[in-house]
N, C-alpha and C positions, 0 to 999 in steps of 0.2 A: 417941343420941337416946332419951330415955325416953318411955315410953307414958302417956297421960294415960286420967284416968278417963273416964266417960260424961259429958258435962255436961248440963245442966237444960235443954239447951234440943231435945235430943231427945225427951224426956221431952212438951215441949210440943208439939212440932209433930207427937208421935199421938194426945195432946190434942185440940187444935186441926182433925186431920183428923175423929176421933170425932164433933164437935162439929157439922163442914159434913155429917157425911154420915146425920148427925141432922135436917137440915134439912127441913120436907116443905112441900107445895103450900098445905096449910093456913094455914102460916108464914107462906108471898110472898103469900099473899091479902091481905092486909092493907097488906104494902107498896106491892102495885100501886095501891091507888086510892090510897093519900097522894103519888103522885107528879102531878104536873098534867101536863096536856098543852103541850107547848112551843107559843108562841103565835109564831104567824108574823110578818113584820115586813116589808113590802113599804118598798122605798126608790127612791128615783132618784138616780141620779149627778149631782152637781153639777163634776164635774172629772175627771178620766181618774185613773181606779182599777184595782187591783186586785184581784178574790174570786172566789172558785168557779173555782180553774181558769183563769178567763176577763180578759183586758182588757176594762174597762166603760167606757165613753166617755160625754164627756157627753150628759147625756136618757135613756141606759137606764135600765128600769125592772129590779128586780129584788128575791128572795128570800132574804132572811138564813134562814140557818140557825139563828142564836142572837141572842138581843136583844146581847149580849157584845162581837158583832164589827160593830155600829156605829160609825163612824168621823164625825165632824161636819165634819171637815176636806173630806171629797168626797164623803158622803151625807145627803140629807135625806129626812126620812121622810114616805111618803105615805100 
């Protein structure tokens, strides 16, 4: 088996770590306020569901996590 050279992509990834550990609180300042705050989304179960873990039957009232995991099949929004 012959030995191969160093490839490029060593090279990067102490690059790459230089780079994160350049990173300072200064930085994330800026990205923390461009993020919003996740906006809640109360539902009720209109048919026997599943979320959070839980069987939700129908008339439970309950809290999504993410607008995302909406379903219109067995939740409406209240």
């Amino acid at each position: 088996m012959a030995l191969r050279a160093k490839s490029a992509k060593g090279a990067t990834t102490k690059e790459t770590r230089r780079a994160a550990r350049s990173v300072s609180a200064e930085n994330l300042s800026g990205v923390q306020n461009t993020v919003s705050e996740a906006v809640s989304l109360n539902v009720r179960a209109i048919a026997l569901g599943y979320y959070g873990a839980q069987l939700r039957e129908e008339g439970d009232t309950f809290e999504l996590r993410e607008a995302e995991h909406f379903s219109s099949s067995w939740m409406k929004r209240i």
